[in-house]
N, C-alpha and C positions, 0 to 999 in steps of 0.2 A: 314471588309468584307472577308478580307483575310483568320484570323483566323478561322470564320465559315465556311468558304469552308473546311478546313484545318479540323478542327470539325466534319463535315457531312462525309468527306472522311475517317476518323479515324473509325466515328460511324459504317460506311457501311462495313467499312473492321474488325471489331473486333470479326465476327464470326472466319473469317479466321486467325487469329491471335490467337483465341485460340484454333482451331485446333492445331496451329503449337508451342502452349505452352503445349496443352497433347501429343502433337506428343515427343516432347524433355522429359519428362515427363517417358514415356513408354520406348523410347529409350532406357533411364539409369538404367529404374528399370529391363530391359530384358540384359541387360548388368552384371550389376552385380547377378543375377539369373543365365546366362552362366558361371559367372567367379567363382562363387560360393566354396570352397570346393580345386578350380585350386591352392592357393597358400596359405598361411600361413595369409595373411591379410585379408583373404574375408573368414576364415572359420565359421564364424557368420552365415552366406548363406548356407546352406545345405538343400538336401530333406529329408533323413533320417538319424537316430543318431543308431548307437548301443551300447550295451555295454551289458555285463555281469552281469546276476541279482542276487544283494546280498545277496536275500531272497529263491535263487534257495535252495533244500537242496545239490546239485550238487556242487555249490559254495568251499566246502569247498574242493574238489577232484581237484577241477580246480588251488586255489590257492595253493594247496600242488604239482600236476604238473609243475606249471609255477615257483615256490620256490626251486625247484631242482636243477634250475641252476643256473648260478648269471647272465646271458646273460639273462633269463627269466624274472629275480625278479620283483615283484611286477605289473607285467603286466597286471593284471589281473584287476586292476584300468582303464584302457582305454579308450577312449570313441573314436569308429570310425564314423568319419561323410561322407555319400555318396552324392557327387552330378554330376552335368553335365558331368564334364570335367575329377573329379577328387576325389580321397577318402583321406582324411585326419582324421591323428591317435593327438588326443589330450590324455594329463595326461599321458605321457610319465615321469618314472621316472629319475631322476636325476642321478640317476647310469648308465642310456644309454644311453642317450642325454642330452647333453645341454640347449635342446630348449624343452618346454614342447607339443611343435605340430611338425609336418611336415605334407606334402603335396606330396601324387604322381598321376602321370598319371595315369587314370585309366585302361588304356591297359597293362600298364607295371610293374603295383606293384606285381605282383606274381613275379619279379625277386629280390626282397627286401628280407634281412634276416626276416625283420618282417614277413612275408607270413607265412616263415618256423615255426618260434618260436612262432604264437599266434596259433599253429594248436596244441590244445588241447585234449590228450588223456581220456576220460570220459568214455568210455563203450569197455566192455570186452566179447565177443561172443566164443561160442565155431566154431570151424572152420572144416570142412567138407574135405577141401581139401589140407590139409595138418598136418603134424605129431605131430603138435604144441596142447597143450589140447585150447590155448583160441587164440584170436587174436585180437588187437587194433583197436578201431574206431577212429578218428581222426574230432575234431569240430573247424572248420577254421571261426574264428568271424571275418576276413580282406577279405577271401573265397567269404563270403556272401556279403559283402559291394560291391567287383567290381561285382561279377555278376547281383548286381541290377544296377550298373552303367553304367556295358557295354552292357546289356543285355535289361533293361529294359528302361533308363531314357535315353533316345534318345537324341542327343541335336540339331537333323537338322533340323524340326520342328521351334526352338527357333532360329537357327542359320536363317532360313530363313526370320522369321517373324522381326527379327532385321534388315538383311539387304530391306526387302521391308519397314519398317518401316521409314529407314531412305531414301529410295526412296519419300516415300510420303512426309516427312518434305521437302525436296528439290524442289516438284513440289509445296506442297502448298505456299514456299514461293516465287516462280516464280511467281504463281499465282497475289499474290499478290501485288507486284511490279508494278505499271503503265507501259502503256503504252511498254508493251513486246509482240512480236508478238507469235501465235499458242496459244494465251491459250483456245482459244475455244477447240482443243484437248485434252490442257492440265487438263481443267476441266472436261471432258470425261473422261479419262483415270483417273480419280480420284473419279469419280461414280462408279467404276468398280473395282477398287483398294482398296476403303474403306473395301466393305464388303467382298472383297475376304479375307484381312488382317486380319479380324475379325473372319470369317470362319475360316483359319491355324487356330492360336493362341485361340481361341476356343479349337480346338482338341486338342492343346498342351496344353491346362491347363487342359483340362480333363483328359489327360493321364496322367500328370503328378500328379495329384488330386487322378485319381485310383489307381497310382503305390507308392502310398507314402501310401495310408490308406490299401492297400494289403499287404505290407511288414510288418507294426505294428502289423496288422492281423494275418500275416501267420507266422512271424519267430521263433514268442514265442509261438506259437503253436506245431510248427514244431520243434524246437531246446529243447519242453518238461519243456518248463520254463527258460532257463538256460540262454539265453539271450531276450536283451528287446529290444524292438526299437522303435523307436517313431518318428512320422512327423513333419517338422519344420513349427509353421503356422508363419512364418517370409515369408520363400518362396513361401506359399499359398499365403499371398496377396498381394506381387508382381506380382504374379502371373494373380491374378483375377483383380486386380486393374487393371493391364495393358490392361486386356481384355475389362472392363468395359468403360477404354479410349477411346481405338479402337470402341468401339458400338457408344460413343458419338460422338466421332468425322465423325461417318458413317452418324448420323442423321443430325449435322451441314452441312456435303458439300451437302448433298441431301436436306437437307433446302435451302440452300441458292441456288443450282440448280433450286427446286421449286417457288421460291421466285422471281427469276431472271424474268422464263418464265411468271410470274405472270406482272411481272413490264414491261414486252415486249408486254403480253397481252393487258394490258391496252394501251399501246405506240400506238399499232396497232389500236385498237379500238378508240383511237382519231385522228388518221388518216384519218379513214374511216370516222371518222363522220364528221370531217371538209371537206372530200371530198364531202361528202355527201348532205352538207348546202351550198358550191360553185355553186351546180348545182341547188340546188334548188332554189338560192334567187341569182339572175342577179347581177353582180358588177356592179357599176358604169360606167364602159367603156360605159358596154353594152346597158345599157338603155338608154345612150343619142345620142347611133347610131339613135332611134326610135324618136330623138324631130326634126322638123322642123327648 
């Protein structure tokens, strides 16, 4: 008897439970989507890549620029990946580091020597305003990486939707814990929490969605071929998955809200009817008030 009690209460609590399995779920996968790109072990995680196209006819001007020095050499192989937190330079040669990645802040990599030295001289203008016949233009492929970082790929958005996410895992396992007082609020405030969660993180993977297929878009357009970039669909569906959770688990607590009122409905409705049958059919007391 035990068991089945034990059984029925497992059964009735296993929407709630899997809430709180995609709740952990999303958690992690917005977790490392923030950490993304931040340090050497998470640069798998990226929103966008760039690098230098080998097909450009420019290619060969850029690898004879970056060949001039030997602080430059070979740099020209590079691959810089942009995300949240952070921009990291992979295929780094062996003549300049050690380690074939690193990893920096994205506010603060313009004070790296890299900054300096992938700022590629490519095109020669005549210049108007001074005695010089030409003058250097200068194509910064690390330039571009933080400005989409710091400029465009927001991470508070993500920052926020992480820490309400881990709000919600917290209240729904309150929830589900017997016999804890306030959950009638706590299950309010969790109507109201679902779909707001889903709403942010919504926005955040659309923006993040248009700022990843804008950049592919726009840079080898803009940069005349010379470099390439490309969106990670690693980060897309973390991205979307996460979102997809969040919807599920909006439909779950509002199921189970509905479901409740449904099961109190009926509670109600047998109340009334046994009240109802009390008054109409005399108990026993009553009818032997009437015998002689």
């Amino acid at each position: 008897m035990l068991s089945l009690t034990v059984l029925f209460y497992c059964v009735k609590k296993m929407p709630r439970v899997i809430v709180g399995i995609l709740n952990v779920i999303t958690i992690f996968l917005l977790v490392f989507l923030l950490l993304g790109t931040y340090n050497t072990s998470h640069t798998s995680t990226y929103l966008t890549r760039f690098k230098f196209n080998p097909e450009s006819p420019l290619f060969n001007v850029i690898t004879s620029s970056l060949e001039s020095s030997n602080s430059t050499r070979n740099l020209q192989n590079v691959e810089i990946t942009s995300g949240y937190l952070g921009v990291c330079i992979q295929n780094l040669p062996k003549s300049y580091s050690t380690e074939s990645s690193v990893c920096f802040n994205r506010k603060k990599i313009s004070t790296v020597d890299l900054y300096d030295q992938l700022a590629v001289k490519v095109f020669n203008f005549k210049s108007t305003n001074s005695t010089d016949n030409s003058q250097s233009s200068a194509l910064n492929i690390l330039d571009l990486a933080q400005t989409l970082s710091v400029n465009t790929n927001h991470p508070y958005l993500l920052m926020a939707t992480i820490i309400m996410s881990i709000a919600m895992f917290g209240l729904t396992l309150y929830a589900t814990i017997p016999k804890l007082p306030a959950k009638f609020y706590i299950n309010r405030f969790l109507l109201l929490l679902s779909p707001l969660l889903a709403l942010i993180w919504g926005l955040g993977s659309m923006w993040a969605h248009v700022a990843m297929h804008s950049a592919t878009e726009l840079i080898p357009r803009a940069s005349m071929g010379i470099i390439n970039a490309n969106s990670s669909p690693k980060a897309s569906s973390m991205a979307w998955c996460s979102f997809a959770f969040m919807c599920i688990n909006c439909l779950i607590i509002w199921a189970i809200y509905f479901r409740d009122r449904a099961s109190l409905s009926r509670k109600v409705d047998d109340v009334n009817s046994r009240s109802t049958c009390s008054h109409k059919y005399p108990s026993d007391n009553s009818l032997s008030s009437y015998s002689v």
